[in-house]
Structure formats: structure tokens, C-alpha cells
C-alpha positions in Angstrom: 63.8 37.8 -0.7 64.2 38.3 -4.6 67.2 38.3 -6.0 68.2 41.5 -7.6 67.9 41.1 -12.1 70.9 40.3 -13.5 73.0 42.8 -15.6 72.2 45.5 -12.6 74.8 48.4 -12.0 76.5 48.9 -9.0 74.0 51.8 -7.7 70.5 50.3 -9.2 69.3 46.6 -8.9 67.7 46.6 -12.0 69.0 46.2 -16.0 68.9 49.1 -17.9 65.9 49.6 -20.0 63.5 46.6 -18.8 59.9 47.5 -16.6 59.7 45.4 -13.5 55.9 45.7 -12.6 56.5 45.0 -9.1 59.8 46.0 -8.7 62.8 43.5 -7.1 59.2 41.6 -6.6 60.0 41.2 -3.0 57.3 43.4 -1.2 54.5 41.2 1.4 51.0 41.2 -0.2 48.2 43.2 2.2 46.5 40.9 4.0 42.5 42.6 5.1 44.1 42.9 8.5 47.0 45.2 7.3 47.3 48.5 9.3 47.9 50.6 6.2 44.6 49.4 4.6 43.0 52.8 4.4 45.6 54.7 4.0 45.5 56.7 1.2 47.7 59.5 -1.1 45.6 62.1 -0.1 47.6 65.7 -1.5 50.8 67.7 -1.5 51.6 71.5 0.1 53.3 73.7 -2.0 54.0 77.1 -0.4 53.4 80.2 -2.3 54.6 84.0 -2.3 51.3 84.9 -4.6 48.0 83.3 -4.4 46.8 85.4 -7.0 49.2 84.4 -9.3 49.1 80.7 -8.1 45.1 80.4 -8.1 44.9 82.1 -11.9 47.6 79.6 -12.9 46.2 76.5 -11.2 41.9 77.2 -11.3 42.2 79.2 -14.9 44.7 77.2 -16.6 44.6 74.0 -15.2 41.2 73.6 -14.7 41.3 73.1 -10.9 38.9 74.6 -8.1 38.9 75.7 -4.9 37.2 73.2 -2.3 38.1 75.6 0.6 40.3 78.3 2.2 41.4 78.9 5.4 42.9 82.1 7.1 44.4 80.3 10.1 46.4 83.4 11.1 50.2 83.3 10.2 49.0 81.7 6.8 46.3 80.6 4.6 45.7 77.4 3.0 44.1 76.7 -0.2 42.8 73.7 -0.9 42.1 72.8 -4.8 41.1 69.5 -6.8 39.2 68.7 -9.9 35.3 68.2 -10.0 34.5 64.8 -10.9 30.8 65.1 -11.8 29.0 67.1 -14.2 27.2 68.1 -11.2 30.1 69.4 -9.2 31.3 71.0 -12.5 28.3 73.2 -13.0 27.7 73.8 -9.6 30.8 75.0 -7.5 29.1 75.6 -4.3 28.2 71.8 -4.2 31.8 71.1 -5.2 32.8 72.5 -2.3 29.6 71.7 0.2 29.9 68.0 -0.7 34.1 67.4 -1.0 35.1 69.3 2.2 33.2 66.3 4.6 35.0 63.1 2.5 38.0 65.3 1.8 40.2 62.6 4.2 39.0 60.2 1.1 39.5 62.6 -2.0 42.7 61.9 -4.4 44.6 64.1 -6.1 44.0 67.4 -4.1 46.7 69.9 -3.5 47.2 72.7 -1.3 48.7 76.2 -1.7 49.9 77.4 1.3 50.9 81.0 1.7 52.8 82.4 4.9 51.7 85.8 5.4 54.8 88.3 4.7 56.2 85.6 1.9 55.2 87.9 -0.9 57.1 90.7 0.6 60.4 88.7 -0.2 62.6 88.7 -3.2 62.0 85.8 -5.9 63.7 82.7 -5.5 62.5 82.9 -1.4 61.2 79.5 -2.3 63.7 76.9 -4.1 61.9 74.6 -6.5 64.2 71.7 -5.6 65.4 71.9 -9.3 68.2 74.2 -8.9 71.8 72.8 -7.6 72.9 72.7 -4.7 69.0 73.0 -3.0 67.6 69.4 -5.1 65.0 67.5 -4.0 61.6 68.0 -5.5 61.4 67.2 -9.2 57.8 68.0 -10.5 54.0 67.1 -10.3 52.4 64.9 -13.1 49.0 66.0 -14.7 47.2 64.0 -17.0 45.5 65.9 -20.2 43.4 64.2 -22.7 45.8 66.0 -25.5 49.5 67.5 -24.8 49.9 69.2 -28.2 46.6 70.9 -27.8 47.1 71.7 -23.7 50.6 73.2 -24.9 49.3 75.0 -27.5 46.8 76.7 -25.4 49.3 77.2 -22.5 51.6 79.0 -24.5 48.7 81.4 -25.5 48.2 82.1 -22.2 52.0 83.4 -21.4 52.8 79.7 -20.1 56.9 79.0 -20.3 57.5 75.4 -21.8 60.4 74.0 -20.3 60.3 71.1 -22.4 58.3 70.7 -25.2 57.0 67.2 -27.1 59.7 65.2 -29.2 62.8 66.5 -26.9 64.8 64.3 -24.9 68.2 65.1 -23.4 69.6 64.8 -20.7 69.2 68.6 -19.4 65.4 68.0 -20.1 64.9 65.7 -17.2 66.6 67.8 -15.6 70.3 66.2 -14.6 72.9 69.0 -14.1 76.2 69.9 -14.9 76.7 70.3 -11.6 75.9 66.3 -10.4 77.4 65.1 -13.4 80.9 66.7 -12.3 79.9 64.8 -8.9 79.7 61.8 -11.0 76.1 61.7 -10.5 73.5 60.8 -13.1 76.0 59.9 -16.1 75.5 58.1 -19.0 73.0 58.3 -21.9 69.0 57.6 -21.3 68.2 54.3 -22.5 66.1 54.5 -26.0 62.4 52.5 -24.2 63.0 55.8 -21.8 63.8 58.3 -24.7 60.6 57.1 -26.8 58.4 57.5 -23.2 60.0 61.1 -22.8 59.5 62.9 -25.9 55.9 62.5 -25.3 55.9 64.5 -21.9 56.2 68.1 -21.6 56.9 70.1 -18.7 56.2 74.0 -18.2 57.0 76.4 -15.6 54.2 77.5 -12.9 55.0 81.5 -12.7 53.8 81.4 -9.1 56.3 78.6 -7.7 58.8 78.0 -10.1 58.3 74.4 -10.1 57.9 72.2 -13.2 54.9 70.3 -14.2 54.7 67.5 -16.1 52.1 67.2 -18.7 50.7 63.5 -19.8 49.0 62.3 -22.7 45.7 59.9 -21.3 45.5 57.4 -21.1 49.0 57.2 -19.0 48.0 57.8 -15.7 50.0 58.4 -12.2 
């Protein structure tokens, strides 16, 4: 096993500031015989109160479409990605016809998911796993060709920015007040991570209340 870089702290094996490509370097390569080989990334659920709300912000602002929905009784499922095809882009039937029998093998989908009755309750029903105590999720990454121009044509459109291009702090990311009086999360972001964050932006989806992260290309996730 790799030993862990030298200069680590006591809660991370790694130095601050340095890229490790493989991490601690440590993990097995996948021999053809591996059970995982296949496996793939395949999407993420995010529940929602409004699918109205959520579809205008995701398929009108963002630029995703629908592939399918489902009524399946106690909720109904949306399932949205991008067209990859000039073909699929002009022709949304086919987008859908042609993605729903390899959609086990499509990247980068997501699904809404709305529970009937949701939108009956008060905001804040859902937590966005950004608020202390209720933490957990942080955000989803999109890649834009431009984030000044995306941002600029997101805020026409009503969009909140969170964080906006050239900021970096430490409430940005976000870390709280409330970890840091847990002594979690202190100290001061390294500068090769400040330079890397003031080119991301984050805004607010109205539906979900969960951040986004925008990304200039050719940075990819």
C-alpha cells in the first residue's frame, strides 16, 4: 500500500495545495475480468415540490430534455439529459424513441422525481443538504462553453447567482459558521484552489433550492 505524501494533516493524507492524479496511488488496476467492468454513472434523483417550475428551469434554461415520464402512481418521474446529435436536437421525438432503449448506457441523465401531495407543503419540505444541521449534498456540476455569457443570460432570466466569477471565500464554497464553531473546515483555502474557484459560479435552482455549479469547457466532470 502507498504511503500517505508527506506534510499531510492529521484529518487528510495529502499536502495542502498539490493534485495527486490517482490519489494515495494505492487503488488495484481493472483487470477485463473485473465485476465492475460495465458499471457505469448512470444519473442522480432529485425530488421536487414543482415540476413546472423544475422542467422550465432545467429544459428552458439549461438546455436539457425530457427523454421520458412516468406516472407510476404515488409519484412521477422525469427523466431529462442533453441531445448529443444534431439529429436528436432537431428532432425530439427521436431523442426520446432512440435514448429510452440504451438509457442503462446513457451518461449524465438526471431525474426529477415528484411525490404527489409534495407541492401541497410549505417551502423548505425538501432540505438542499446545504443548510446546517441537515448537510450532505453539496451541488451538481454543468459544463458551459462560456460562464460569463451563461451567467449573463441566467440572470436575465430571474436566475439567483449564489456565487458569481472572481469570488472566493470561504462562505462561497459553502463552509458555515456553524462547522467552523465545531472546528470543522478551518483554515484559509490554499491559493492553486482560490485561482480554480473564482472561475466557477454557482446559482440557485428555484425549484429545489440546490446549488449548481457552472464550468467553463474545457474542464469537465
Amino acid at each position: 500500500m502507498a504511503q500517505s505524501p508527506s506534510g499531510a494533516s492529521s484529518s487528510s493524507p495529502f499536502p495542502v495545495g498539490q493534485i495527486f492524479s490517482n490519489g494515495l496511488g494505492n487503488e488495484p488496476p481493472l483487470s477485463a475480468d473485473n465485476p465492475t467492468i460495465g458499471y457505469k454513472l448512470n444519473h442522480f434523483m432529485l425530488r421536487v415540490r414543482d415540476p413546472v417550475r423544475s422542467l422550465h428551469f432545467y429544459v428552458n434554461l439549461m438546455g436539457m430534455r425530457t427523454v421520458f415520464t412516468w406516472n407510476v402512481g404515488p409519484f412521477t418521474i422525469y427523466y431529462l439529459g442533453y441531445p448529443q446529435s444534431e439529429h436528436h436536437r432537431l428532432d425530439l421525438s427521436a431523442f426520446g424513441k432512440e435514448t429510452l432503449p440504451v438509457l442503462a448506457h446513457t451518461l449524465g441523465l438526471m431525474e426529477l422525481y415528484h411525490i404527489h401531495g409534495s407541492e401541497n407543503e410549505p417551502e423548505g419540505y425538501y432540505s438542499t443538504g446545504n443548510v446546517p444541521p441537515n448537510l450532505g449534498l453539496g451541488h451538481l456540476g454543468f459544463s458551459v462553453p462560456d460562464v460569463a455569457t451563461a451567467l449573463q443570460r441566467l440572470k436575465r432570466h430571474g436566475v439567483e447567482v449564489i456565487k458569481d466569477l472572481g469570488i472566493s471565500t470561504r462562505e462561497a464554497i459553502p463552509l458555515s459558521q456553524w462547522e467552523a464553531q465545531r472546528g470543522i473546515g478551518l483554515g484559509e483555502l490554499h491559493k492553486s484552489y482560490d485561482d480554480v474557484f473564482k472561475q466557477i459560479a454557482f446559482i440557485k435552482d428555484p425549484a429545489c433550492f440546490t446549488h449548481r455549479r457552472l464550468f467553463n469547457c474545457p474542464v469537465s466532470l
